[in-house]
Structures are given as C-alpha cells and as structure tokens.
N, C-alpha and C positions, 0 to 999 in steps of 0.2 A: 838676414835670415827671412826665410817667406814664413808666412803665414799659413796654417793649414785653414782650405777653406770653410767657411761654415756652410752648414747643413744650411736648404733651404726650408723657410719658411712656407709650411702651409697655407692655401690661400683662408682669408676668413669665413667663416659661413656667416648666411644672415641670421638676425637673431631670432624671425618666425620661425627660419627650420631648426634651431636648435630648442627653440620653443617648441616645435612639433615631436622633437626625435625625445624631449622631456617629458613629453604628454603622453608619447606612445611608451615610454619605459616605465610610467606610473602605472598604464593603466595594466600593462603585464606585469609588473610586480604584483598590484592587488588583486589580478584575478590567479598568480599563483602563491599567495595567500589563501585564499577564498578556497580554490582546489585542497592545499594543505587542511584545512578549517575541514573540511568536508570530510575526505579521507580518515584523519582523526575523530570525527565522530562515528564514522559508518565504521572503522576500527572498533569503539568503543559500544556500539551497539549493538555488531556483532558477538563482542567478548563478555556482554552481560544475555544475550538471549538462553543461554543454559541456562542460567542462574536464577534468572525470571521464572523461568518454565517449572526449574524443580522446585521453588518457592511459592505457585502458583499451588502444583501439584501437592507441597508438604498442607498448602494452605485448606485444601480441598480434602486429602487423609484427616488434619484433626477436627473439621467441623464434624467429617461420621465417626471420630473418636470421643465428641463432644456429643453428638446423636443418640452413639452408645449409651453413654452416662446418663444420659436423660433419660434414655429406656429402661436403663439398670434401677436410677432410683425409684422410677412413677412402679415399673414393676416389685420392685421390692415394699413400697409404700402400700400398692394395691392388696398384699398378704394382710395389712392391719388393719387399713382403714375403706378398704373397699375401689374400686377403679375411678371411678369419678374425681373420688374426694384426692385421690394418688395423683392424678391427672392436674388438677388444679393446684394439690400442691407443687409437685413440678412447675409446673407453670411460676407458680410464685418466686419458689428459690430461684430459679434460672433467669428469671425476670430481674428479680435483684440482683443476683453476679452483675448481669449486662449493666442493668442502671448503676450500680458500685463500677465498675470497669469507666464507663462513660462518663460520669461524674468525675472520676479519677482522670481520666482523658480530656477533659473539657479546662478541668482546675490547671492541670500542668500547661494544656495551652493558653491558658488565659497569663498564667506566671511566664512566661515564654516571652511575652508580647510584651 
C-alpha cells in the first residue's frame, strides 16, 4: 500500500524576523488600541457637550433667580428699616447662606477623605 505523500514542510524563518514581524504586530495592535481609547472618548465628549451647556446655562438662570431674591428681600426690608440698613441686612443673611452652604461643603469633604 503507498503512502499518501506528506505536505511539505515550510522552510524555517530566522528567529530576528519572526522577532521583527512580533514587534511589528505589537506595535499595531497598541496603536489600534490607542485609536479605540480615543474614539471612545471624543464619543463621550461629544455625547456630554449638550448637557454641560444646558447645566452651565440652568447654572447661570438660578444665580439671577438668586439676584432676584436678594432684591426682593433688601427691597422689602428697605419698607422698615430704611435702604442702607436693608442693604446690609441682605448682605448679612446671604452671607450666612453661603458660609452655612460652604461650611456644609467643606465638612462633607473633609468626612469624604
């Protein structure tokens, strides 16, 4: 009975060029990584700039909703006690909100840490 022949052996390569053709498939896999990495973020940066913008904007409505309120009280105060003294009082309350607000902000960061 014959023998079916066998397939020939491919010659060997040396082991710099399989070293090189190693080097060169590293260095293309990590730079399409890198490209992925990228894409993904410019993705993600794109899909938060609405949201930045109207948060920026909602951020920028309550400071003159906040403006208002300071007007409403120093005005309504200025009816009793005169504008100056209405003036400073404002000043006071709104002064304490912020330092109560930031106090509160400062404590929770420090518990944070």
């Amino acid at each position: 009975m014959l023998k079916p022949p066998e397939p020939p052996q491919p010659p060997e390569r040396p082991v710099g060029e399989l070293v090189h053709e190693l080097v060169e498939e590293g260095k293309a896999y990590a730079r399409a990584e890198l490209d992925l990495v990228k894409a993904i973020g410019t993705a993600k940066v794109k899909a938060l700039a609405l949201p930045a913008g109207l948060l920026v904007a909602a951020l920028f409505i309550a400071m003159a909703a906040i403006n208002a309120l300071a007007l409403g009280v120093v005005l309504a105060l200025a009816t009793l006690i005169g504008p100056l003294a209405a003036g400073i009082a404002g000043l006071i309350i709104f002064a304490a909100i912020a330092g109560g607000l930031a106090w509160y902000g400062i404590d929770r960061a420090r518990q944070a840490l």
